[in-house]
C-alpha positions in Angstrom: 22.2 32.8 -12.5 23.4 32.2 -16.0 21.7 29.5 -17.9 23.2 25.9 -18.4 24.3 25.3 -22.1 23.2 22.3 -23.3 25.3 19.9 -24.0 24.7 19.1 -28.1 25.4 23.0 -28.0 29.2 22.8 -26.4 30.8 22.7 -29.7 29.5 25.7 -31.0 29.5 27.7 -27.9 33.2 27.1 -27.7 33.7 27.9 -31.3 31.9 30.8 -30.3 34.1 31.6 -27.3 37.6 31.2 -29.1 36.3 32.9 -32.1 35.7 36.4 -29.9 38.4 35.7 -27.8 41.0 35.7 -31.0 39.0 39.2 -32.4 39.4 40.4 -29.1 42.9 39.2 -28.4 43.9 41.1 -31.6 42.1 44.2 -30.8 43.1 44.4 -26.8 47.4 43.1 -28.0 47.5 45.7 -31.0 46.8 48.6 -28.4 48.7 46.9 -25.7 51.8 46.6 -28.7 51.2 50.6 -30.0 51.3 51.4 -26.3 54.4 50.2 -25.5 56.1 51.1 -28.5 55.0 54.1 -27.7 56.5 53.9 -24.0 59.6 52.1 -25.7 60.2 54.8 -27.8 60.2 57.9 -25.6 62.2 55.8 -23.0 64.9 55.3 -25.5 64.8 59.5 -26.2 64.4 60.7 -22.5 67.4 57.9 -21.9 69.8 59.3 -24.9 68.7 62.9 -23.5 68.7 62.5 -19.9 72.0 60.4 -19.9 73.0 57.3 -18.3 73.5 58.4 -14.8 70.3 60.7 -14.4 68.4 57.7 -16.8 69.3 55.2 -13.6 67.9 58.1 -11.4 64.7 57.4 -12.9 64.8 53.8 -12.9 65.2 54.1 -9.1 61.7 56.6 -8.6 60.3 53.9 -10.9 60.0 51.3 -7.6 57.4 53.5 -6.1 55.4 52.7 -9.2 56.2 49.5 -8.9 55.0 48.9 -5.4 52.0 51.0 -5.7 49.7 48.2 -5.6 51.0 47.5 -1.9 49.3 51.2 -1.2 45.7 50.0 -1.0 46.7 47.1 0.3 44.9 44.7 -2.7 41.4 46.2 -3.1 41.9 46.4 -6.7 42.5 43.0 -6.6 39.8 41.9 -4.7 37.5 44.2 -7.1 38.9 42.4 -9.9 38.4 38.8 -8.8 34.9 39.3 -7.2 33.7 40.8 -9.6 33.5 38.3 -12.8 32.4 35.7 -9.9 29.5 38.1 -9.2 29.0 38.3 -12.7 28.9 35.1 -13.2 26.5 34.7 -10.7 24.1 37.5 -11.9 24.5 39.6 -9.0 24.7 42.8 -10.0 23.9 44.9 -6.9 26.4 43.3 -5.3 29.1 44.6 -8.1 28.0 48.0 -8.3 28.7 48.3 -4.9 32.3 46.7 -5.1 33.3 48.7 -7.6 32.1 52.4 -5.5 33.8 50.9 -2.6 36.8 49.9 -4.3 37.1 53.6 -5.8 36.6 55.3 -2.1 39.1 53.5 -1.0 42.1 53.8 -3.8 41.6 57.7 -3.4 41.6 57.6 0.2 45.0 55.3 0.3 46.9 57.0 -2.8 46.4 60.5 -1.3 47.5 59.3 2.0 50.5 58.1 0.6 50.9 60.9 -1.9 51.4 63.2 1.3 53.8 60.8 2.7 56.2 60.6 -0.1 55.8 64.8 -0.6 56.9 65.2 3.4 60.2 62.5 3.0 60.9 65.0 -0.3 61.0 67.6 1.6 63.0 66.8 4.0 65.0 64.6 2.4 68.4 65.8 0.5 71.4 63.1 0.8 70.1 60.6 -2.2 70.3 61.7 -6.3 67.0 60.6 -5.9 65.5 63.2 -3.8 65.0 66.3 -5.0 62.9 64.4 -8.2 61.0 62.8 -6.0 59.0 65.9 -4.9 56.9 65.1 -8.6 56.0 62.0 -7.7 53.1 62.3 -5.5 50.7 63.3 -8.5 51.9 60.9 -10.7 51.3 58.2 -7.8 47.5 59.3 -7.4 46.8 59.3 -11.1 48.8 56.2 -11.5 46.8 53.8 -9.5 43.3 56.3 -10.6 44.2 54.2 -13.8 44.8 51.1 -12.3 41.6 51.2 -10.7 39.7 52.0 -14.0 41.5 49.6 -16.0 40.9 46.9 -13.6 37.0 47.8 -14.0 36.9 47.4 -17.9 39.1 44.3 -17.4 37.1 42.5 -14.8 33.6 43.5 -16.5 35.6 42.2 -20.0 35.2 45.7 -21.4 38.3 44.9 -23.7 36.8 47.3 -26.4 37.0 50.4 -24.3 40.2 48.8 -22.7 41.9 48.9 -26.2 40.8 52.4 -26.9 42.0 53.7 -24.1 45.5 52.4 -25.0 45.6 53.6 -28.0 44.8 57.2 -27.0 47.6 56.6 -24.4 49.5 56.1 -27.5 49.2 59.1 -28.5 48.9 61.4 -25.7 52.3 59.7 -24.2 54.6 60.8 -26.5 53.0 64.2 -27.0 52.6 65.3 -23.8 56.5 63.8 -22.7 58.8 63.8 -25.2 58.6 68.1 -24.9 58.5 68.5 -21.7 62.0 66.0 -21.5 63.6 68.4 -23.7 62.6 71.0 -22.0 63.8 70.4 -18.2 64.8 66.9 -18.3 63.9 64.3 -15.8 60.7 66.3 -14.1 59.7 66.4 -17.5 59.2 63.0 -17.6 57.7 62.6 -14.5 55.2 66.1 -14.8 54.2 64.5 -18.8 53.8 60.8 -17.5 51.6 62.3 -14.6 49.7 64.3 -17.7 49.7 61.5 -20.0 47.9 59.2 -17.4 45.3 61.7 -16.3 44.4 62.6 -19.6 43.3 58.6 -20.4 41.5 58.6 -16.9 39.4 61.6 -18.4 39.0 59.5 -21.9 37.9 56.3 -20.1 35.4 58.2 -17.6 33.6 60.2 -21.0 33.6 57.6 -23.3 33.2 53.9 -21.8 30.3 52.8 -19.8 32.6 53.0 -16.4 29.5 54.0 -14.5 31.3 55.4 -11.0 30.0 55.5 -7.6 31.9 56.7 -5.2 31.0 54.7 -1.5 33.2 54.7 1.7 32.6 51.6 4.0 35.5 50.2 6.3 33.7 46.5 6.7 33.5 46.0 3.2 36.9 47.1 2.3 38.4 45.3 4.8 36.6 41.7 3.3 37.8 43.0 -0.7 41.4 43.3 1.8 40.8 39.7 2.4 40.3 38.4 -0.7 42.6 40.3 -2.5 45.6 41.0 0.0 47.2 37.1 -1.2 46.8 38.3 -4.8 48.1 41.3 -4.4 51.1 39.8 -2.6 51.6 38.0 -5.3 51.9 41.1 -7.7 54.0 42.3 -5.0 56.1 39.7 -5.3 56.5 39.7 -9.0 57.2 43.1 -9.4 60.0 42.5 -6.7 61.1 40.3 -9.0 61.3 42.4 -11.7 62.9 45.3 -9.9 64.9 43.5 -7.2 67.9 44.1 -10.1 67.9 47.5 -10.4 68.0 47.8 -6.1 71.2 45.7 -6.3 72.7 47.5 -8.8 71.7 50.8 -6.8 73.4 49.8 -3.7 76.2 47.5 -5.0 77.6 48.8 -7.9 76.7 53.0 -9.4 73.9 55.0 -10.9 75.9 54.8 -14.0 75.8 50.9 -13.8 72.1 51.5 -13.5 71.8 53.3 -16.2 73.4 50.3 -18.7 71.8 48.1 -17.8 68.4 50.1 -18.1 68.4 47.9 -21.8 67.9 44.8 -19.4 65.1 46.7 -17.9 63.4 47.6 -21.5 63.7 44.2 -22.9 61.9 42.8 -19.8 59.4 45.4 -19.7 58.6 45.0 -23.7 58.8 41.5 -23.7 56.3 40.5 -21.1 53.8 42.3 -23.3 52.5 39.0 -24.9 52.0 37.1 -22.0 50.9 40.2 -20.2 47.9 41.1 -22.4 47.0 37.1 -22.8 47.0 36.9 -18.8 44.7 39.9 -18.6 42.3 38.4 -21.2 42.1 35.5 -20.0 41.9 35.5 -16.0 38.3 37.2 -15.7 36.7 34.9 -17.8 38.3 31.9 -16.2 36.9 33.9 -12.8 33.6 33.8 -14.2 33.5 30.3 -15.4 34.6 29.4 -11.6 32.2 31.5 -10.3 28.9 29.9 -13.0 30.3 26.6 -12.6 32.6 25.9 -9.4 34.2 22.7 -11.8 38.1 22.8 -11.4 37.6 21.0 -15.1 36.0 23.7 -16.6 39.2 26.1 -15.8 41.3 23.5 -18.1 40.7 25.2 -21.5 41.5 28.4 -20.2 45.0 27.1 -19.3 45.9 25.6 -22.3 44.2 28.7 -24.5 46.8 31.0 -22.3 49.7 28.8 -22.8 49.3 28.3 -26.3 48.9 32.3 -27.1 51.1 33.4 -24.6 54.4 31.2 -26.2 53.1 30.8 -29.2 53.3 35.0 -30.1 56.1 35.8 -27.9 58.8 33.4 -29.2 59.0 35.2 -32.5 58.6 38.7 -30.5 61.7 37.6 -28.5 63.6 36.5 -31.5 63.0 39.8 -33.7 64.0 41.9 -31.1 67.1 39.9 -30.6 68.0 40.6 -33.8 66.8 44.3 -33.7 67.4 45.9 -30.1 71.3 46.1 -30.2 72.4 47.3 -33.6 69.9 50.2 -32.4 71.9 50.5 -29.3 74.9 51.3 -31.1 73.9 53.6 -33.2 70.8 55.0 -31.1 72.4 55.0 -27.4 76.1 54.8 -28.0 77.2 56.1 -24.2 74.6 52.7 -23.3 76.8 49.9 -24.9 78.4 48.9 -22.1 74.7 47.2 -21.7 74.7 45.1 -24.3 75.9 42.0 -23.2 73.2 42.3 -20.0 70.6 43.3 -22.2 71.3 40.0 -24.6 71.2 37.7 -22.0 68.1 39.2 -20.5 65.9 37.7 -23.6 65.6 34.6 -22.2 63.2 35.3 -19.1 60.5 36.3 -21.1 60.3 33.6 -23.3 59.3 31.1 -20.0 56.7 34.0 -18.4 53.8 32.8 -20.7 54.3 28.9 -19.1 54.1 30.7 -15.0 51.7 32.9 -16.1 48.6 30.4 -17.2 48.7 28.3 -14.1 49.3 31.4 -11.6 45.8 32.8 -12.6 44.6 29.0 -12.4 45.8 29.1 -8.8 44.8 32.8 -8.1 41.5 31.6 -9.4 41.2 28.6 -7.2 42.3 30.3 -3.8 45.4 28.7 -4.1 47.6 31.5 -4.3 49.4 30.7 -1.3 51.5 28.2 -3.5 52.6 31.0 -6.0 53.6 33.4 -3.2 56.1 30.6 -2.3 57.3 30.3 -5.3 57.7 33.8 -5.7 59.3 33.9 -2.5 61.9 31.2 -3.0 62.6 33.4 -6.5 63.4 36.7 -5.0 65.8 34.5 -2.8 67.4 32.9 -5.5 67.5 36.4 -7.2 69.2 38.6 -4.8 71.5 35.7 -4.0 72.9 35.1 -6.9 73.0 38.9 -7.9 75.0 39.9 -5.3 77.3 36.6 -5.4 78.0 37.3 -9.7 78.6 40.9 -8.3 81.3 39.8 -5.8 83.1 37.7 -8.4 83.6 40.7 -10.8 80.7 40.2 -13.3 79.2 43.4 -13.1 75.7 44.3 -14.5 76.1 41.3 -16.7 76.1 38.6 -13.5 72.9 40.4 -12.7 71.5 39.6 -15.7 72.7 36.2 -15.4 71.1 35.9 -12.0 68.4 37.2 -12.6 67.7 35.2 -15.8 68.3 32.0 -14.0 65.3 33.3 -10.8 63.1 33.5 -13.3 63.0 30.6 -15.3 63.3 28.2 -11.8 59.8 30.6 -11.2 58.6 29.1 -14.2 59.5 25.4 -14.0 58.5 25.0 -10.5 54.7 27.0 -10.8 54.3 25.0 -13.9 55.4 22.0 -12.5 53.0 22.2 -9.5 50.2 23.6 -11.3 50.3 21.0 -13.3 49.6 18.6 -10.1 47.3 20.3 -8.9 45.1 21.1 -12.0 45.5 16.7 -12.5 44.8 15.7 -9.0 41.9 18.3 -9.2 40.2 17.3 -12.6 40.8 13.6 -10.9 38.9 14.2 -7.4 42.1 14.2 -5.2 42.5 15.9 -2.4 45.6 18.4 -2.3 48.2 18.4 -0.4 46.2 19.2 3.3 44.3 22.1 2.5 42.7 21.2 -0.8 39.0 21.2 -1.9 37.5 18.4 -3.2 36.2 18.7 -7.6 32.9 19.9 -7.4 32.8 17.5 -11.1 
């Protein structure tokens, strides 16, 4: 068990505390931004090579990424909220063997699936989207291999090694890609993503301490399954959010229309960078202070910390790309400016993720995650409503923008909102709603 800090000592230990976290902020966000420059970048060459048609292909294959989290069925996510508590608690033996377990089974379930989606290739032929999907298998596995790892340096607060893993990502990512694009078009993207990803697996294994054990035991995955199905429904959930759009698009409207509005897409994807890389910062240690201290009042700094960096860096990130992102289009991707309009109405989601985003890992943190897969719930709802009603009336990719745009920012307001309730009625001793647990303060 970790020590008590005196109280006369509070002041400087939280100096301390904001004073690493800011270093560290600025180390872990300048990888995270040179990474997805990186990935902006070579999205917006393989898009002007591959064209708009066989560019919404992609953005189709993309889902299975998307939903890969659903493939192990949350013991990543179990791994990463045990283990800061664990840590917290000093129990060490108890993490090591998380983390073997946790690795056992992400192999077992991403080969398993790997062979799934290789068998529907095969003998699958009447979707665009078939015959490219025989190179996704690989990049599946090595995809969530990476997911795994990152999650370990995250949840043991190995930002360092997190940031130089990025940035060798950085490099390796266009490299590795942008040929192989050029050279045979959309497989090249998937075969130098697949590349790209296993290269930084190798990096991470040789030079950070990931120390991995490799154990296989079906009673102790099916408790990290427990804790970390909710939270992985929850990621789920968001990323159904963030891709419901492009599945409406696909089955309402054309592969071209996909395509366009692919700039929606990559302003969503770039501009949830901020509050991305603050959320991942900050959730572990807020973990770890729940798990040392069990006081809901103790969690309160870490919220307003998240909300303040979160909106505080991505409003003038927002703005500058407003300004930058479609002059480029027009003289960058000319065949994508029917997307223009979408894309410009799609900046104004991001700027209200940083608001959801503190008090979701406040109620991930708590157990109460059941709340914010309601929310999310009610969202997607809203979202594939209102998609398909501004499609109806004749407004295109553009009414899906606007729908979408709208699902978002209701997200926002109302997990804000409640988390706001709860955090007050927490820090005050209430009792919430029916299933609440009483301050331990």
């Amino acid at each position: 068990m970790l020590a008590k800090v005196p109280k006369f000592l509070n002041p400087v230990f939280n100096s301390f505390i904001v004073s690493h976290l800011f270093k560290e902020f600025l180390l872990f966000s300048s990888s995270t931004f040179f990474l997805q420059t990186a990935r902006f970048g070579v999205a917006l060459i393989a898009a002007k090579k591959l064209g708009p048609a066989t560019w919404g292909v992609w953005q189709l294959l993309y889902l299975i990424l998307a939903y890969s989290s659903f493939i192990h069925l949350g013991v990543i996510n179990g791994m990463n909220k045990e283990i800061p508590i664990l840590n917290g608690r000093g129990d060490q033996k108890s993490v090591s063997l998380i983390k073997a377990i946790s690795l056992g089974s992400v192999l077992v379930s991403s080969i398993m699936a790997g062979l799934v989606i290789f068998i529907i290739a095969l003998t699958t032929d009447t979707v665009p989207a078939a015959v490219q999907l025989r190179w996704m298998p690989i990049l599946l596995i090595v995809y969530l291999l990476h997911q795994y790892l990152d999650a370990y340096l995250r949840s043991d607060k190995l930002f360092r090694y997190a940031s130089m893993q990025k940035l060798f990502f950085t490099v390796a990512f266009p490299t590795v890609v942008i040929p192989l694009v050029v050279a045979i078009k959309l497989p090249g993207y998937i075969i130098g993503q697949s590349i790209a990803i296993f290269l930084t697996c190798l990096f991470i294994i040789k030079t950070s301490p990931v120390s991995l054990g490799l154990r296989f035991n079906v009673t102790e995955s099916i408790r990290l399954i427990r804790i970390g199905f909710p939270i992985m429904t929850t990621g789920l959930l968001y990323a159904l959010m963030m891709t419901v759009d492009r599945v409406i698009i696909s089955a309402f409207l054309t592969m071209q229309q996909l395509g366009y509005y692919s700039l929606s897409i990559l302003v969503m994807g770039s501009l949830t960078l901020i509050p991305m890389v603050v959320s991942q910062q900050i959730y572990p240690r807020m973990a770890e202070t729940w798990g040392r201290t069990s006081k809901y009042k103790e969690l309160t700094p870490w919220i307003r910390r998240q909300l303040l960096m979160s909106i505080g860096l991505s409003v003038p990130m927002i703005i500058a790309a407003y300004i930058i992102l479609p002059p480029l289009v027009k003289h960058f991707l000319v065949e994508y400016t029917p997307g223009i309009t979408a894309m410009k109405i799609s900046f104004a989601a991001p700027l209200f993720l940083g608001l959801s985003s503190a008090f979701a890992n406040f109620l991930k943190t708590i157990d109460k995650q059941v709340y914010l897969l309601l929310f999310q719930v009610l969202a997607v709802c809203f979202n594939i409503i209102l998609n398909i009603m501004f499609i109806r009336v004749g407004f295109g990719i553009n009414g899906v923008a606007i729908g979408t745009t709208i699902a978002f920012i209701l997200h926002s307001l109302l997990l804000a909102g409640f988390g706001k309730l709860v955090q007050k009625k927490f820090e005050q001793g209430s009792y919430v709603i029916s299933i609440g647990r009483r301050s331990a303060s």
